[in-house]
PDB file with one MODEL, atoms N, CA, C and O in Angstrom:
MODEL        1
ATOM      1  N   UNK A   1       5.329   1.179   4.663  1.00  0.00           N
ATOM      2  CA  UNK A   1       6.694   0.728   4.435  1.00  0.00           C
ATOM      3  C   UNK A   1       7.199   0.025   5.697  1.00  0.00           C
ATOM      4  O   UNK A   1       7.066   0.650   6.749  1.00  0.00           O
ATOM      5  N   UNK A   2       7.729  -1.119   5.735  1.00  0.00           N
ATOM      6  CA  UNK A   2       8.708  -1.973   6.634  1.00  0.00           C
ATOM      7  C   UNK A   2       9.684  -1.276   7.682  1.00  0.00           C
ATOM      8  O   UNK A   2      10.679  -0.696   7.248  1.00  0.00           O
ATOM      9  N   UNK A   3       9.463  -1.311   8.860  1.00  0.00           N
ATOM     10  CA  UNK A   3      10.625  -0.530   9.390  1.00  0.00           C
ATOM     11  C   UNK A   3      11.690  -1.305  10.039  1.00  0.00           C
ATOM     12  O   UNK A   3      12.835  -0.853  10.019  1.00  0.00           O
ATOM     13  N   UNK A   4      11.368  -2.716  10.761  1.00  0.00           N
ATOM     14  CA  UNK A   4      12.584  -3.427  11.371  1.00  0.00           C
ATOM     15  C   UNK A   4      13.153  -4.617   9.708  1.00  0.00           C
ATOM     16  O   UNK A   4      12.498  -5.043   8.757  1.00  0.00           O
ATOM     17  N   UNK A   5      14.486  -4.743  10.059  1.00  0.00           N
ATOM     18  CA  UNK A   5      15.171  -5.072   9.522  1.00  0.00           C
ATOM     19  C   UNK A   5      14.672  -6.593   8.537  1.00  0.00           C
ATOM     20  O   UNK A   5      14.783  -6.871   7.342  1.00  0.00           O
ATOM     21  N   UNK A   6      13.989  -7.470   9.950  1.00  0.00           N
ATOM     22  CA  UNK A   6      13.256  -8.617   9.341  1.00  0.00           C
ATOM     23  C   UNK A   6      12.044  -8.024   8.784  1.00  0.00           C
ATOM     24  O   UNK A   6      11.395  -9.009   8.430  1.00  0.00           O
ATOM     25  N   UNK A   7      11.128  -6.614   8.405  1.00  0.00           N
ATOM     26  CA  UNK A   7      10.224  -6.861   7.950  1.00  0.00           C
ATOM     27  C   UNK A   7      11.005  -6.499   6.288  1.00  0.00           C
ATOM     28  O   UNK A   7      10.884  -6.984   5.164  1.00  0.00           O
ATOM     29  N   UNK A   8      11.691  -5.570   6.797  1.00  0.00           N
ATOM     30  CA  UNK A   8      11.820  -5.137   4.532  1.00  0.00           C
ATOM     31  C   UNK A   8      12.924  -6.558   4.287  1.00  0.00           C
ATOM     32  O   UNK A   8      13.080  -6.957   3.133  1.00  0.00           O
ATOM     33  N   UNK A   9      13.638  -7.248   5.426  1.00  0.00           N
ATOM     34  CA  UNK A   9      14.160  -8.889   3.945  1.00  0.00           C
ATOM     35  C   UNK A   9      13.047  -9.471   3.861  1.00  0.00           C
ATOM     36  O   UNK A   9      13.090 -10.282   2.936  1.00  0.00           O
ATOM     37  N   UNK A  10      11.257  -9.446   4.796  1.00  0.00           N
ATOM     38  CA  UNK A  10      10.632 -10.261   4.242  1.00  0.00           C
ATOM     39  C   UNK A  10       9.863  -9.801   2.707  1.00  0.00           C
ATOM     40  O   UNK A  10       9.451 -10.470   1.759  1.00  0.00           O
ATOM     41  N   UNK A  11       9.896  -8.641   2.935  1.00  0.00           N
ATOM     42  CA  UNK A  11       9.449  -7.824   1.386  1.00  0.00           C
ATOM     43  C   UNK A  11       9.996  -8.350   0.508  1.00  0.00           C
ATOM     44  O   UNK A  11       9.264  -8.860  -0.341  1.00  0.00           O
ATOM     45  N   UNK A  12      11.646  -8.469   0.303  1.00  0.00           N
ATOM     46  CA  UNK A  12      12.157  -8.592  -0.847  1.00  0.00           C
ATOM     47  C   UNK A  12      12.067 -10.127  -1.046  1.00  0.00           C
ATOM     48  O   UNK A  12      11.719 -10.664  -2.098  1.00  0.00           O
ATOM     49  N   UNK A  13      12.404 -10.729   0.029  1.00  0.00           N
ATOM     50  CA  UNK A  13      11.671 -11.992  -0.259  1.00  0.00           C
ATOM     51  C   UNK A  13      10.357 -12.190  -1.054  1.00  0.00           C
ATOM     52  O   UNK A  13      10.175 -12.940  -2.013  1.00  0.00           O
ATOM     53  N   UNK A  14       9.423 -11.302  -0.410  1.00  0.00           N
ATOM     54  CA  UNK A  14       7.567 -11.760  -1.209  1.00  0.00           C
ATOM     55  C   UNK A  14       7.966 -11.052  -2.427  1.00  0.00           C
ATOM     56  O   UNK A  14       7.401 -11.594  -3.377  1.00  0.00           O
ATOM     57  N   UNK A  15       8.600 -10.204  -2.756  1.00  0.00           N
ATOM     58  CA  UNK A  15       8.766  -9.931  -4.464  1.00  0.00           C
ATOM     59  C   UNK A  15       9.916 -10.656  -5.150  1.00  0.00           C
ATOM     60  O   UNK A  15       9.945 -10.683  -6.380  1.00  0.00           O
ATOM     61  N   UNK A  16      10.709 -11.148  -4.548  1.00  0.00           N
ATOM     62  CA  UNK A  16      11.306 -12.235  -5.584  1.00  0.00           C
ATOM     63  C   UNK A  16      10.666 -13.230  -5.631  1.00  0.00           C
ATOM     64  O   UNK A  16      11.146 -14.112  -6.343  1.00  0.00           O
ATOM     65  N   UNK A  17       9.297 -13.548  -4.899  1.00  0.00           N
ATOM     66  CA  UNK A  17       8.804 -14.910  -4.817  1.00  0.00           C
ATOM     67  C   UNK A  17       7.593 -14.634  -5.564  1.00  0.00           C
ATOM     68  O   UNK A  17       6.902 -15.642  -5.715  1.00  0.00           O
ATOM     69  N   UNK A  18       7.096 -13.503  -6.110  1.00  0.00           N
ATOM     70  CA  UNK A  18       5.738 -13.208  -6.533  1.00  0.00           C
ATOM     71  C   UNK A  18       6.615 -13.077  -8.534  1.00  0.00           C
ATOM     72  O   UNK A  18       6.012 -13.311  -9.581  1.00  0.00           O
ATOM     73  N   UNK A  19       8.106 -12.646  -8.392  1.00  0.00           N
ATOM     74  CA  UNK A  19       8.544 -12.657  -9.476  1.00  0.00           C
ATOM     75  C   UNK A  19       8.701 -14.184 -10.190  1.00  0.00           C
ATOM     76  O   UNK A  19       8.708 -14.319 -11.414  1.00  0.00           O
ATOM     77  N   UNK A  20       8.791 -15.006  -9.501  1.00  0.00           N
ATOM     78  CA  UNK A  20       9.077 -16.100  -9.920  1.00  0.00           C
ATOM     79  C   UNK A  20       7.890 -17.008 -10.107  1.00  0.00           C
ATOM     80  O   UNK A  20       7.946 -17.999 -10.836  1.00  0.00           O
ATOM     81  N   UNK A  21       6.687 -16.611  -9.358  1.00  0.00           N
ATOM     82  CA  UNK A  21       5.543 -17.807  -9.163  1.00  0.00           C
ATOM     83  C   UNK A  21       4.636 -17.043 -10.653  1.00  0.00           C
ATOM     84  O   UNK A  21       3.687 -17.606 -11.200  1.00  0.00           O
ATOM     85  N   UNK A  22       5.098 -15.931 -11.009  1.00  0.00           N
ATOM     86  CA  UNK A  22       3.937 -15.538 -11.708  1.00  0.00           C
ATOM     87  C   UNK A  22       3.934 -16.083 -13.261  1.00  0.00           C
ATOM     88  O   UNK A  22       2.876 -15.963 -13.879  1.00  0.00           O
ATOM     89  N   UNK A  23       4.858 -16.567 -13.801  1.00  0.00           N
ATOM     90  CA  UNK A  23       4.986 -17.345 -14.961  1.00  0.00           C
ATOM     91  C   UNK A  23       4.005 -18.771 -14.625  1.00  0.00           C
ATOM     92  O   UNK A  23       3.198 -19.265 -15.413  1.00  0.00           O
ATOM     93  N   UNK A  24       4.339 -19.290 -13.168  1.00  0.00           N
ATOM     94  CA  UNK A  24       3.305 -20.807 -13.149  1.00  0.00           C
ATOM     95  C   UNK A  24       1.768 -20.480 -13.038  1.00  0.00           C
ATOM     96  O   UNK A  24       0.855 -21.083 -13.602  1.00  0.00           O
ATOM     97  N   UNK A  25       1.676 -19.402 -12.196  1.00  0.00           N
ATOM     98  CA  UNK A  25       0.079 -18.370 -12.288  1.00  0.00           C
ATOM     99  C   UNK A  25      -0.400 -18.473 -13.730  1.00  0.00           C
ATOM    100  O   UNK A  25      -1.322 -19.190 -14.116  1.00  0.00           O
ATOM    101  N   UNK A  26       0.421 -17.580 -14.547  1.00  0.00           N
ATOM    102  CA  UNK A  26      -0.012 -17.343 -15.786  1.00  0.00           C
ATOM    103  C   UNK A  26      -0.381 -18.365 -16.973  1.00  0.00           C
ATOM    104  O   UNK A  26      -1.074 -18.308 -17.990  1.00  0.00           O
ATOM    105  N   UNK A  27       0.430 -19.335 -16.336  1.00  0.00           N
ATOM    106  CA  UNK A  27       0.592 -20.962 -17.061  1.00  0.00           C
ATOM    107  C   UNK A  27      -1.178 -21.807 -16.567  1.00  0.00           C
ATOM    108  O   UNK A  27      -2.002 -22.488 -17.177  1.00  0.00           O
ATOM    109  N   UNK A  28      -1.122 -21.547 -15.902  1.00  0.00           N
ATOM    110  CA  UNK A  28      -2.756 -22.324 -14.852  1.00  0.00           C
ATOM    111  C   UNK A  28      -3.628 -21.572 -15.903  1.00  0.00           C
ATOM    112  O   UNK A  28      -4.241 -22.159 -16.795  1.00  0.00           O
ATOM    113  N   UNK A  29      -3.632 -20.047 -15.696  1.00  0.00           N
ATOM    114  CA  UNK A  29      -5.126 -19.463 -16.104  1.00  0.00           C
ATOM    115  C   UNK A  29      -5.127 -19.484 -17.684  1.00  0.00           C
ATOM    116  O   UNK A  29      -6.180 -19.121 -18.208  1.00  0.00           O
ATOM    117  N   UNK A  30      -4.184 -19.826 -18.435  1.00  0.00           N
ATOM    118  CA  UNK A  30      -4.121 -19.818 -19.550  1.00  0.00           C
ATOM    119  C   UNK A  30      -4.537 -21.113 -20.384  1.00  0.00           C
ATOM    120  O   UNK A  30      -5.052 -21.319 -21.482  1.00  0.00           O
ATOM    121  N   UNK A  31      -3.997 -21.991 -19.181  1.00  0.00           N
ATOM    122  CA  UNK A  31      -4.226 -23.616 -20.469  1.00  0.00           C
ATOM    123  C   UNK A  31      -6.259 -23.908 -19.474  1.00  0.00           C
ATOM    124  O   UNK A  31      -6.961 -24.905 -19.642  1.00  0.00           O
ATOM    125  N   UNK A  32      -6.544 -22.934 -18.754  1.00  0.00           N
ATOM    126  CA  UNK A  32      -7.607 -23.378 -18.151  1.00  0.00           C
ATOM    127  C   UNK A  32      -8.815 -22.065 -18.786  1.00  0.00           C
ATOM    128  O   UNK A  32     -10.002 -22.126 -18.466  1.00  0.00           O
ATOM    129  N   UNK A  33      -8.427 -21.269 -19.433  1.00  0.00           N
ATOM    130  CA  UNK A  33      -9.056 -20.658 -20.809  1.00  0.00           C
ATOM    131  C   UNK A  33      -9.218 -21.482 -21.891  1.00  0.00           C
ATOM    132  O   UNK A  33     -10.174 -21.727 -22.628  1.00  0.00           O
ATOM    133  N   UNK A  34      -7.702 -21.984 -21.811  1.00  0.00           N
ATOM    134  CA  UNK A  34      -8.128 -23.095 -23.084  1.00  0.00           C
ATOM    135  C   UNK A  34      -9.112 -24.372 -23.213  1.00  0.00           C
ATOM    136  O   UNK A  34      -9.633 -24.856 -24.218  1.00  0.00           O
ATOM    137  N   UNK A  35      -9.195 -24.779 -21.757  1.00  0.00           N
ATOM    138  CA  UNK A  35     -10.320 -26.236 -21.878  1.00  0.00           C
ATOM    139  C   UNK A  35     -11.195 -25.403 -21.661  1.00  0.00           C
ATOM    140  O   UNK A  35     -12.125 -26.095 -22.076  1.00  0.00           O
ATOM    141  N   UNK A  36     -11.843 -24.152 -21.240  1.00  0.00           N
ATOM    142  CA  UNK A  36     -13.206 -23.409 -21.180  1.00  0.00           C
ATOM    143  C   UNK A  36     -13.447 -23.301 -22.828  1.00  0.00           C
ATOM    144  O   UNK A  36     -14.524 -23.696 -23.274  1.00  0.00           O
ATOM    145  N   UNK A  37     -12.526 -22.809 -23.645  1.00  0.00           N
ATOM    146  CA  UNK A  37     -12.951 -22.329 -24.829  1.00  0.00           C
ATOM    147  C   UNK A  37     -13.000 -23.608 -25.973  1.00  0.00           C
ATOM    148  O   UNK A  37     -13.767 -23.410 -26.915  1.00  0.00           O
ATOM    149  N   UNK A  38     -12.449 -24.550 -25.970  1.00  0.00           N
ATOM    150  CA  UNK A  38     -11.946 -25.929 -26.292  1.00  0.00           C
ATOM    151  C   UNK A  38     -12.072 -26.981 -25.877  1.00  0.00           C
ATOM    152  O   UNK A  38     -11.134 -27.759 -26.053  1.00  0.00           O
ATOM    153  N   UNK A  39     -13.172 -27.409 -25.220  1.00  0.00           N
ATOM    154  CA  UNK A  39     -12.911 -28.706 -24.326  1.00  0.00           C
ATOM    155  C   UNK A  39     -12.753 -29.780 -24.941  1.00  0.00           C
ATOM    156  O   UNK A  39     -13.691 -30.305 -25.541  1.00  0.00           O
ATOM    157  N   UNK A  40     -11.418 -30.353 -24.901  1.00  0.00           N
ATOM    158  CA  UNK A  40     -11.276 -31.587 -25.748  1.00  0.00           C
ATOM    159  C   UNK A  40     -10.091 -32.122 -23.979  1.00  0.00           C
ATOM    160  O   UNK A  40      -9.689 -31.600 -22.939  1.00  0.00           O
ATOM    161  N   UNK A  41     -10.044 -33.270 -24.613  1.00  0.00           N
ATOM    162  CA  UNK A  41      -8.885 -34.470 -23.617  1.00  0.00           C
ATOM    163  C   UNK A  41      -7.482 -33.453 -23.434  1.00  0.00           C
ATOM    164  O   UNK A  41      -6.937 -32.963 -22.444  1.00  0.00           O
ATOM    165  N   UNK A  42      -7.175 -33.401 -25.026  1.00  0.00           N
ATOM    166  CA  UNK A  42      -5.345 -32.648 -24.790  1.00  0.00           C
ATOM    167  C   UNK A  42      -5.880 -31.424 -23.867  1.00  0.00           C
ATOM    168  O   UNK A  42      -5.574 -31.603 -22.688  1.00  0.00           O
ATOM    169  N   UNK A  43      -6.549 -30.313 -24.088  1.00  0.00           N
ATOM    170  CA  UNK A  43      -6.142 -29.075 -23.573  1.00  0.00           C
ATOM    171  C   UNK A  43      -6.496 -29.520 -21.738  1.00  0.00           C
ATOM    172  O   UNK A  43      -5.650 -29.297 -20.872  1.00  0.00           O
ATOM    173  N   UNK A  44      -7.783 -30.118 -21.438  1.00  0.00           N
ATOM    174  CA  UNK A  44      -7.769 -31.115 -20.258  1.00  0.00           C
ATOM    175  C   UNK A  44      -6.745 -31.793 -19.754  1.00  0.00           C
ATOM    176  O   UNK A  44      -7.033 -32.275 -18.658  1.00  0.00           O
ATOM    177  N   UNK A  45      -5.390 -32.084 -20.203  1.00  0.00           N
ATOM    178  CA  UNK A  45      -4.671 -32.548 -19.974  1.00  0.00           C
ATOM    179  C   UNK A  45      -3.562 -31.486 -19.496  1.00  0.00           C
ATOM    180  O   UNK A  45      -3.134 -31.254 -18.366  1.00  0.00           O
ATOM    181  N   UNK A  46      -3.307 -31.035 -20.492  1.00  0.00           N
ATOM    182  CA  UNK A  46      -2.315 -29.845 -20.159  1.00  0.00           C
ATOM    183  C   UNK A  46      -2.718 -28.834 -19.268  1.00  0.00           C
ATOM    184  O   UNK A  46      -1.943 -27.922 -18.979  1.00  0.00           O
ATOM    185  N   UNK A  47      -4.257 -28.929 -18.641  1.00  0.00           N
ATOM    186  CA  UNK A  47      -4.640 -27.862 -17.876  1.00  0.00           C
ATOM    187  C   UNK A  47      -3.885 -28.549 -16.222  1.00  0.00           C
ATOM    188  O   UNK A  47      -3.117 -28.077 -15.383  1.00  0.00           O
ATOM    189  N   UNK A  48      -4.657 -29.952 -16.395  1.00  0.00           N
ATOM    190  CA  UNK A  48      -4.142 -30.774 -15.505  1.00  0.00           C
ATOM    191  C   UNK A  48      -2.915 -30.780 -14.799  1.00  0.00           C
ATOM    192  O   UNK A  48      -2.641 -30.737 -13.600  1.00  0.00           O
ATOM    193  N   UNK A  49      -2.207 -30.849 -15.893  1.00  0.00           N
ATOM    194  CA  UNK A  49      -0.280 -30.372 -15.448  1.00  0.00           C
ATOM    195  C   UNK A  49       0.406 -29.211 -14.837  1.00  0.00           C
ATOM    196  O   UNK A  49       1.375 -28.995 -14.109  1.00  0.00           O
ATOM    197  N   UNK A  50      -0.670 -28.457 -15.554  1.00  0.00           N
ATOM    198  CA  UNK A  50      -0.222 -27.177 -14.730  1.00  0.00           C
ATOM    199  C   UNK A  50      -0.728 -26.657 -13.804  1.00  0.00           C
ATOM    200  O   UNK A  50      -0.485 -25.486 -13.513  1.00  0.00           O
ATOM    201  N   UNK A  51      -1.532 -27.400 -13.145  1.00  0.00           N
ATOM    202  CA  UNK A  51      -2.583 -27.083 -11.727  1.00  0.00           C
ATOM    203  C   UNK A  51      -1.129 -27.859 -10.926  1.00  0.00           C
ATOM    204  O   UNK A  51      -0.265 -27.343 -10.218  1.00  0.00           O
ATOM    205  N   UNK A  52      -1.340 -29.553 -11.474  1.00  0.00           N
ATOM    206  CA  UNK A  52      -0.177 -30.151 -10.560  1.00  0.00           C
ATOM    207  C   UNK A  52       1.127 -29.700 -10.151  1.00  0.00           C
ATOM    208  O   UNK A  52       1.787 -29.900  -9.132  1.00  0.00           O
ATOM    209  N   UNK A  53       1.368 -28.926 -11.391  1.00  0.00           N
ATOM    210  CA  UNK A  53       3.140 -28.104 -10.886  1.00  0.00           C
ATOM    211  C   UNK A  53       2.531 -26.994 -10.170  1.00  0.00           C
ATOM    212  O   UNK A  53       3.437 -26.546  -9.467  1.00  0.00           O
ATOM    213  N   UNK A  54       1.799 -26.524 -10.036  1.00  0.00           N
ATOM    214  CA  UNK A  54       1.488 -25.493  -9.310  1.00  0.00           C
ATOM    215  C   UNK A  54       1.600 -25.946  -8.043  1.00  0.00           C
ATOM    216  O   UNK A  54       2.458 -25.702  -7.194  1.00  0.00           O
ATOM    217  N   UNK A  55       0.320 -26.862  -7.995  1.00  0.00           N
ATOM    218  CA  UNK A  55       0.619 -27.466  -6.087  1.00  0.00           C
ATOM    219  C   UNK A  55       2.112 -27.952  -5.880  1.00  0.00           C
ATOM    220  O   UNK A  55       2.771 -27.777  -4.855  1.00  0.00           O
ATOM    221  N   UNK A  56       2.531 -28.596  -7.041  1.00  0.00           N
ATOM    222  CA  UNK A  56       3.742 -29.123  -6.599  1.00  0.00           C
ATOM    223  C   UNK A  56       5.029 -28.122  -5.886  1.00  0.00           C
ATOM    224  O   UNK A  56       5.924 -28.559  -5.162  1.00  0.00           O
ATOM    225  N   UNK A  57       4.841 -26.659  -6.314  1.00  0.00           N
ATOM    226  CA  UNK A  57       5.631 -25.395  -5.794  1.00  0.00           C
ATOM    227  C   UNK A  57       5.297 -24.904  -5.219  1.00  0.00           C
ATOM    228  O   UNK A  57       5.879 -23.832  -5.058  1.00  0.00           O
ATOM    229  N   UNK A  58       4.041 -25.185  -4.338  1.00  0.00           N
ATOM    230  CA  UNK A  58       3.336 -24.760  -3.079  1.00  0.00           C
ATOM    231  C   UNK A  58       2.876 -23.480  -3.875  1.00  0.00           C
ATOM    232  O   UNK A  58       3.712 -22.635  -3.556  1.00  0.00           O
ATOM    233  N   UNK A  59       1.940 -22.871  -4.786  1.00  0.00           N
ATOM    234  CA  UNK A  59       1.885 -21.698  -5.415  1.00  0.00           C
ATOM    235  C   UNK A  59       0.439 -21.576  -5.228  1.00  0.00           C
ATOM    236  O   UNK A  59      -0.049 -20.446  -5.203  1.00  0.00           O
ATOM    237  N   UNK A  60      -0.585 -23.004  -5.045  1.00  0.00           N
ATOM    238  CA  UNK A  60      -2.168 -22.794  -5.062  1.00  0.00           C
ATOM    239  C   UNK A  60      -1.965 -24.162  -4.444  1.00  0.00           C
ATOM    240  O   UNK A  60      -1.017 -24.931  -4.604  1.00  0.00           O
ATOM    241  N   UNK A  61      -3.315 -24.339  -3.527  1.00  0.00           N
ATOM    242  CA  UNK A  61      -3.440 -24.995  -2.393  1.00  0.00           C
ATOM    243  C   UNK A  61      -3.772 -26.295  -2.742  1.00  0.00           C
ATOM    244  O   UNK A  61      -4.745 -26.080  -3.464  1.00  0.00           O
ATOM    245  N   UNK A  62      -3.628 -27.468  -2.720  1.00  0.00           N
ATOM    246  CA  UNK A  62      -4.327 -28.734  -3.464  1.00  0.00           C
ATOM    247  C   UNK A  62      -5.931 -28.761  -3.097  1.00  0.00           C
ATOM    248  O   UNK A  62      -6.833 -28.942  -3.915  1.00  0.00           O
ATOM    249  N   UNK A  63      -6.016 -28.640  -2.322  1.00  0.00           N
ATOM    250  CA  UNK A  63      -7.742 -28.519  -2.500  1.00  0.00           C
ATOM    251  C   UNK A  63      -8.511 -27.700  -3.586  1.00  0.00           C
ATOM    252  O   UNK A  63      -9.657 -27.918  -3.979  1.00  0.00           O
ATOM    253  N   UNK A  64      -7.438 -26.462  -4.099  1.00  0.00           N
ATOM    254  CA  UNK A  64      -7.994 -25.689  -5.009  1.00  0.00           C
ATOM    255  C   UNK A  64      -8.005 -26.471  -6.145  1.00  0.00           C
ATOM    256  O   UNK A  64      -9.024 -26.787  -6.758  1.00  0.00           O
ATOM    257  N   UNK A  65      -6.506 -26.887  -6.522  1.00  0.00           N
ATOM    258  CA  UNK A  65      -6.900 -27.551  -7.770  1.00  0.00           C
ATOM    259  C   UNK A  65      -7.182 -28.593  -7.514  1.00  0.00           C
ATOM    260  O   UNK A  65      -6.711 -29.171  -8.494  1.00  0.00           O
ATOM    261  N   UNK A  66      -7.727 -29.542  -6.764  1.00  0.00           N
ATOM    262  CA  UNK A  66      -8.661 -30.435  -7.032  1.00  0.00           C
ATOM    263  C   UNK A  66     -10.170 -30.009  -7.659  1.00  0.00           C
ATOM    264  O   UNK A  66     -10.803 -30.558  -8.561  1.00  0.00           O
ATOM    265  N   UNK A  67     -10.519 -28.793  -6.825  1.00  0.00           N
ATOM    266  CA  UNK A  67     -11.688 -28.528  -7.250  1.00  0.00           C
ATOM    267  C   UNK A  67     -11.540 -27.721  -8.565  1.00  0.00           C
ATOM    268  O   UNK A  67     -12.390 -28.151  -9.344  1.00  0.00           O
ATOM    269  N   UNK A  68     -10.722 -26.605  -9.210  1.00  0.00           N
ATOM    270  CA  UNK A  68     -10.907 -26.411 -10.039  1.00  0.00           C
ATOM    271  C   UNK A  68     -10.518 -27.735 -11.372  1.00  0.00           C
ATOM    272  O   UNK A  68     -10.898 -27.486 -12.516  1.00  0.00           O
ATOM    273  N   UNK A  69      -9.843 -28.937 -11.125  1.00  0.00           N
ATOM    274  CA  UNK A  69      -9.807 -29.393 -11.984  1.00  0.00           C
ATOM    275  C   UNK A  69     -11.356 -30.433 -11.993  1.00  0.00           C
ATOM    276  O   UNK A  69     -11.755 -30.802 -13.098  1.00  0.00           O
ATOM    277  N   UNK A  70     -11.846 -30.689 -11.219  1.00  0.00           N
ATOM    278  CA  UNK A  70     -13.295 -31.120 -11.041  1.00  0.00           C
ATOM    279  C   UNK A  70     -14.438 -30.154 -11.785  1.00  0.00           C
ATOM    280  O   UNK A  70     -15.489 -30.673 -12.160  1.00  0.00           O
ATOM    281  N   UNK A  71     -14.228 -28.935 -11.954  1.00  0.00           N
ATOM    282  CA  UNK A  71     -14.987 -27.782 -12.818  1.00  0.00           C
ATOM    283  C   UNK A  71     -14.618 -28.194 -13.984  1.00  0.00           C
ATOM    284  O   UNK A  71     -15.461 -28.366 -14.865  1.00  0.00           O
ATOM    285  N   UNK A  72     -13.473 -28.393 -14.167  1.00  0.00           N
ATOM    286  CA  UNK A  72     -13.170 -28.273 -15.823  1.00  0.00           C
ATOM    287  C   UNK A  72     -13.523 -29.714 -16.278  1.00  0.00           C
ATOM    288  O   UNK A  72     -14.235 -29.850 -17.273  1.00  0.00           O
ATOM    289  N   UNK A  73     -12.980 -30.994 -15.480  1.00  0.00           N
ATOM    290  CA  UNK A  73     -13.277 -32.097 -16.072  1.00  0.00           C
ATOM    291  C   UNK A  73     -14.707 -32.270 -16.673  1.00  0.00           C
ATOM    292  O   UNK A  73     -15.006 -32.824 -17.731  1.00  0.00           O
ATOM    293  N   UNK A  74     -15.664 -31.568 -15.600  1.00  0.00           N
ATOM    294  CA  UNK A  74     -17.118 -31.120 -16.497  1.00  0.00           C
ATOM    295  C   UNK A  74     -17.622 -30.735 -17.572  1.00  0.00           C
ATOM    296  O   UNK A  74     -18.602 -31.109 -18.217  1.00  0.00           O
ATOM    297  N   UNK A  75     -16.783 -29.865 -17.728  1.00  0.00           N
ATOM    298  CA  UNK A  75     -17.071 -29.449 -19.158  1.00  0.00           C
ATOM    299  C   UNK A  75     -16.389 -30.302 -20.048  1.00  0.00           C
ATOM    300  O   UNK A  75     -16.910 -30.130 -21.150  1.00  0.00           O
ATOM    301  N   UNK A  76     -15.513 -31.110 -20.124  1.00  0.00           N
ATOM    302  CA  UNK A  76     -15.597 -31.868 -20.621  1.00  0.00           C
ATOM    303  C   UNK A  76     -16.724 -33.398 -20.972  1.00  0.00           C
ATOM    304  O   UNK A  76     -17.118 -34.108 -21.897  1.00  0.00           O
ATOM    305  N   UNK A  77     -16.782 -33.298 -20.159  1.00  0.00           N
ATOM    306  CA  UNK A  77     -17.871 -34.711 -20.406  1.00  0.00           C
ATOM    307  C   UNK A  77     -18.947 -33.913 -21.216  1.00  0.00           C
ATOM    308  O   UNK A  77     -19.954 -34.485 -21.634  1.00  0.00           O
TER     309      UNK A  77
ENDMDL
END
């Protein structure tokens, strides 16, 4: 447990911030189930978008989704 003052506001900070990022989390691994199980253009597309809003909220690193969208574009072709 946190004992100076700046460590427990940074706590409540990392849980209002883990409350809020986890809907765009859940959004990534979900439409990126879907081009694993489906690989067509649309679900490739929509996986796409939601990697990009992800980096775009600083939530996963752009190098990540570059490379995970480089995995998936594979399975497509």
């Amino acid at each position: 447990m946190p004992i100076t003052k700046s460590a427990l506001k940074a706590l409540r900070q990392d849980k209002k911030r883990a409350i809020m990022n986890q809907p765009v989390r859940s959004r990534v691994k979900s439409s990126m189930d879907a081009v694993k199980a489906a690989p067509k253009l649309e679900t490739l597309s929509s996986a796409f978008s939601a990697l990009d809003r992800a980096v775009k909220r600083h939530i996963i690193h752009r190098n990540k989704a570059a490379r995970l969208k480089s995995q998936l574009s594979k399975l497509v072709k």
